[in-house]
C-alpha positions in Angstrom: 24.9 -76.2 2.0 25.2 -73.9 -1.1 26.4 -70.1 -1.1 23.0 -68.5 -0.2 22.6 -71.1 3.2 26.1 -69.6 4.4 25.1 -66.2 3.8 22.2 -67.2 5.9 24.1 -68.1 8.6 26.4 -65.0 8.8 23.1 -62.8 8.3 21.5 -64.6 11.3 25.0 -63.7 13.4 24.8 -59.9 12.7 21.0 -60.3 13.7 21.8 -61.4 17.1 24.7 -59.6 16.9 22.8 -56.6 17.0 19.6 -57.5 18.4 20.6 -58.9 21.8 21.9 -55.8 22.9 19.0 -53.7 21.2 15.4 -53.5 23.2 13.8 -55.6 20.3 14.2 -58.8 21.2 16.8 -60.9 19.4 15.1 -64.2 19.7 11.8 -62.3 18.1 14.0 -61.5 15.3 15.3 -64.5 14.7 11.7 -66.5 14.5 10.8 -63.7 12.0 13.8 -64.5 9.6 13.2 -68.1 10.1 9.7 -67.5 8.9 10.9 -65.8 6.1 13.8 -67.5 4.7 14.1 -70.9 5.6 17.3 -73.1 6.5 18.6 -75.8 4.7 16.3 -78.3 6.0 18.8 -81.4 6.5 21.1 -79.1 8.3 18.0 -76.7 10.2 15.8 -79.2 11.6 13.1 -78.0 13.7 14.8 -79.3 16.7 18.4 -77.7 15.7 16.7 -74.6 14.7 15.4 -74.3 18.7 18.9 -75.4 20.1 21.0 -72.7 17.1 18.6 -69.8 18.3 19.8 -69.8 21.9 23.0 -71.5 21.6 24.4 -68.5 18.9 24.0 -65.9 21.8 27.0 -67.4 23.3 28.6 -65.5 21.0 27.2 -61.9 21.9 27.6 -63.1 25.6 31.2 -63.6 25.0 31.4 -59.8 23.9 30.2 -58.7 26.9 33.0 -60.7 29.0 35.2 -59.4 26.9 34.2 -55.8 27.3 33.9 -55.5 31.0 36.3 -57.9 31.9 37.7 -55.6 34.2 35.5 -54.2 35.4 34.0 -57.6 36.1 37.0 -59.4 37.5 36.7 -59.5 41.1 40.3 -60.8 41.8 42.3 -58.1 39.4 45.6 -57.2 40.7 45.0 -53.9 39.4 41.8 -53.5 41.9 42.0 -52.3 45.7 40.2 -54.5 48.1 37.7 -52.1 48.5 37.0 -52.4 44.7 37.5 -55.9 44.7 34.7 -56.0 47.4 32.5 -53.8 45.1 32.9 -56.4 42.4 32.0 -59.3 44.3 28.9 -57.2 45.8 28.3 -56.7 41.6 28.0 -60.5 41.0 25.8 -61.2 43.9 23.6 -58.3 42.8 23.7 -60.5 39.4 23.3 -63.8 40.8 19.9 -62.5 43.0 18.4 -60.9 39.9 19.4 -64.0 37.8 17.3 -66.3 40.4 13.4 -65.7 39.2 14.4 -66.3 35.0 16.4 -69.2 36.0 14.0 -71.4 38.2 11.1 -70.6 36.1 12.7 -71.2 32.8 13.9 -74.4 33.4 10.6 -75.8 34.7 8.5 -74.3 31.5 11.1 -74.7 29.0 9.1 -77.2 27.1 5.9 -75.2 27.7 7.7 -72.0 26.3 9.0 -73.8 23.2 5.6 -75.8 22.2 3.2 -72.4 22.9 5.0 -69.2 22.5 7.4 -69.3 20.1 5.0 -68.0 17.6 4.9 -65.4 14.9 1.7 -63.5 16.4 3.5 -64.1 20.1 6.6 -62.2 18.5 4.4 -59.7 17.3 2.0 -58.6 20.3 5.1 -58.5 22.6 6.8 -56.2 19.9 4.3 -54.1 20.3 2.9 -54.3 23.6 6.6 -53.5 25.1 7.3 -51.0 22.1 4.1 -49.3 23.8 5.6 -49.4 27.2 8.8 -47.9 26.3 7.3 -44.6 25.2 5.1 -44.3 27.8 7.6 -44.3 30.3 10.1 -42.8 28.8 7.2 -39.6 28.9 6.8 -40.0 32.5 10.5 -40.9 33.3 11.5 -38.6 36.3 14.9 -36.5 34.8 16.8 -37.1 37.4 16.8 -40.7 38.4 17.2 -42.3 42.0 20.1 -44.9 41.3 23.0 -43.3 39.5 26.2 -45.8 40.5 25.6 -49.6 40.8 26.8 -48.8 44.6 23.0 -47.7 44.6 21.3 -50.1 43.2 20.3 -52.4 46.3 19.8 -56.3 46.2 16.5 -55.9 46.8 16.0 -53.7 43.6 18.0 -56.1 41.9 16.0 -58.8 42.7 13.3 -57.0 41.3 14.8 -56.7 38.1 15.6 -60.1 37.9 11.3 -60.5 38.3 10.8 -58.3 35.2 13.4 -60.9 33.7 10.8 -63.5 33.8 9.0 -61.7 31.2 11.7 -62.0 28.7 10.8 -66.2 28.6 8.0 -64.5 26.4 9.5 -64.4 22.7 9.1 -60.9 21.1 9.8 -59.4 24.2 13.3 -58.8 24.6 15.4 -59.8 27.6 17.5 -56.6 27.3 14.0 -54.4 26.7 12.2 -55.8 29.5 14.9 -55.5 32.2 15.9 -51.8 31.2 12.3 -51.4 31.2 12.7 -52.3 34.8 15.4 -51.0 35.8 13.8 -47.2 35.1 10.4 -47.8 36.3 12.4 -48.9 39.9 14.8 -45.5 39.4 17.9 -46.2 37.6 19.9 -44.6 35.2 19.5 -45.1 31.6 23.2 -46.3 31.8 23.3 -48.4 34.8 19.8 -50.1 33.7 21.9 -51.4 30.6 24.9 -52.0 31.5 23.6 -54.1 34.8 21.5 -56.0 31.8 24.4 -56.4 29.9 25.8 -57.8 33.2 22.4 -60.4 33.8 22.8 -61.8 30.3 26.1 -63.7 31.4 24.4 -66.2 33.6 21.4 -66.3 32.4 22.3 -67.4 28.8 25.3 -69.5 29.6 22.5 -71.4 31.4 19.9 -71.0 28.7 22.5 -72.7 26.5 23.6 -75.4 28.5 19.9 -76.6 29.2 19.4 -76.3 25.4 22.2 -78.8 24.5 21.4 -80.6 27.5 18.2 -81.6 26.2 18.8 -81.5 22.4 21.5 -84.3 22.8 20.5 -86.1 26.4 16.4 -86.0 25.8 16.2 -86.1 22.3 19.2 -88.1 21.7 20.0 -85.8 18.8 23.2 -85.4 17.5 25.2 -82.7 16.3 26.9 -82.5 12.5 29.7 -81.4 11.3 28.2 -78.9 9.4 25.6 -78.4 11.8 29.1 -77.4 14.6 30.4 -75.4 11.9 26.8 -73.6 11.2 27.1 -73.1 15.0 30.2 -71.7 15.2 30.4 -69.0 12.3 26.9 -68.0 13.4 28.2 -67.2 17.3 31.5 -66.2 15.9 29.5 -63.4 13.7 27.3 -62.5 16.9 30.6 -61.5 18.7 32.6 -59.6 16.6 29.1 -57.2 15.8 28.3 -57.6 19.5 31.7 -55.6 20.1 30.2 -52.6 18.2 26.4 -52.4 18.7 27.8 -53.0 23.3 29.7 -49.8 22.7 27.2 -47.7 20.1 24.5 -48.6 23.0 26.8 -47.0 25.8 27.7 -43.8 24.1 23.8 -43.9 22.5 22.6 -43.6 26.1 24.5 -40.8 27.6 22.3 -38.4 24.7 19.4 -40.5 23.8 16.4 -42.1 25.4 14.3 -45.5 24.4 11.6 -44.1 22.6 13.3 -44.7 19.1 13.5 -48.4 20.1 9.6 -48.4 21.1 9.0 -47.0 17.6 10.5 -49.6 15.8 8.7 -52.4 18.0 5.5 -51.1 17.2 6.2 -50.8 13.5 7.8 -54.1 13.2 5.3 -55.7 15.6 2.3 -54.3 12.9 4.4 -55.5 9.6 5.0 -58.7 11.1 0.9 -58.9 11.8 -0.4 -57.8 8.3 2.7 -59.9 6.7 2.3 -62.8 8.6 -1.5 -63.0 9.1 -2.8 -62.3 5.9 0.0 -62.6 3.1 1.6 -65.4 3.8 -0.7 -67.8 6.4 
């Protein structure tokens, strides 16, 4: 590993960093940068490379628990029962909408990684979701239904967890497609990311687990040292950023809607097409 595959690493960090939280898909992201600059390829094997881009998002998760651990924390001294009960309501709100991602994804895992995790995949769902955010922003209603997560019911948060499932889909974005969600069904721009903020816990601690799971247990691969290190400063990276681009999204929010974030999609989405599909194929 010389100087330029370490400032690869750190560069891939900010880019999740900043991407998870971002409707525009941090895994789609990553693929494109793979693409496009190449790891070391005794230390980025094509089976690391699938296990580093999930397992780095640890690190942005971890920003998140950090951020709302309060508010989170269902057994605060600091919290009345009735706020304790509101919390615990919270994380089975969570645990429902985490349900549809989590059985599905672990029975096409495999199917996921061996079909979709293409560059023209990445690109259709930048663009196809970039689409989606403008149009609805247009016909959002201006004063939305669900205003306090007290209003948002376990049905509608079972709902959300469907459009979830969507986010298996590389190019899509986890983030994008849940607030997506969350505003056609009639919440706030705020409470549709902050409750995604909220689904990313389980869902990627679990993402990450099966990852490892089957990178060392199925395909008896082991992990480096330098490969743990790589690791490590990449999801290291992903937090610290992660604790700015979490807040720049919340205060963004209050003024600003999605259609910004649409834009980009497409434009990305159309660079990655002519770059990928007839320079460099």
């Amino acid at each position: 590993m010389n100087f330029f595959d370490w400032l690869r690493v750190l560069i891939l960090g900010i880019v999740e960093g900043v991407t998870e939280w971002l409707p525009v898909s941090s895994t789609g992201h990553l693929i494109i940068l793979d693409r496009l600059w190449p790891g070391n390829p005794e230390v980025f094997t094509p089976e690391f490379v699938s296990m580093f881009d999930v397992i780095i998002q640890l690190g942005a998760i971890l920003a998140v628990v950090t951020i709302f651990f309060h508010k989170l924390n269902p057994v605060s001294s600091q919290k009345t029962e009735t706020q304790k009960k509101n919390t615990w309501m919270l994380w089975l709100k969570v645990i429902i909408a985490s349900i549809p991602a989590a059985v599905i994804g672990l029975f096409f895992d495999d199917f996921l990684d061996e079909h979709l995790y293409t560059w023209w995949v990445v690109a259709l769902m930048l663009i196809i979701y970039g689409v989606a955010f403008i149009w609805i922003e247009s016909r959002k209603k201006k004063d939305p239904d669900i205003i306090r997560f007290s209003g948002l019911t376990y049905k509608v948060a079972f709902y959300i967890g469907l459009f979830q499932v969507l986010s298996l889909i590389p190019g899509t974005s986890r983030s994008g497609v849940t607030i997506l969600g969350a505003l056609i069904l009639g919440c706030s721009r705020y409470i549709a990311s902050e409750f995604t903020f909220y689904l990313a816990i389980p869902i990627m601690f679990g993402a990450s687990f099966l990852k490892l799971v089957k990178y060392v247990f199925v395909k008896h691969m082991a992990v480096t040292g330098t490969q743990a290190l790589v690791l490590f400063i990449a999801a290291a990276t992903a937090y610290v950023v992660s604790m700015f681009i979490i807040r720049f999204m919340l205060r963004y929010i209050k003024r600003h809607n999605f259609k910004v974030f649409g834009l980009y999609r497409i434009v990305l989405g159309l660079i990655v097409l002519v770059l990928f599909g007839l320079i460099l194929r």
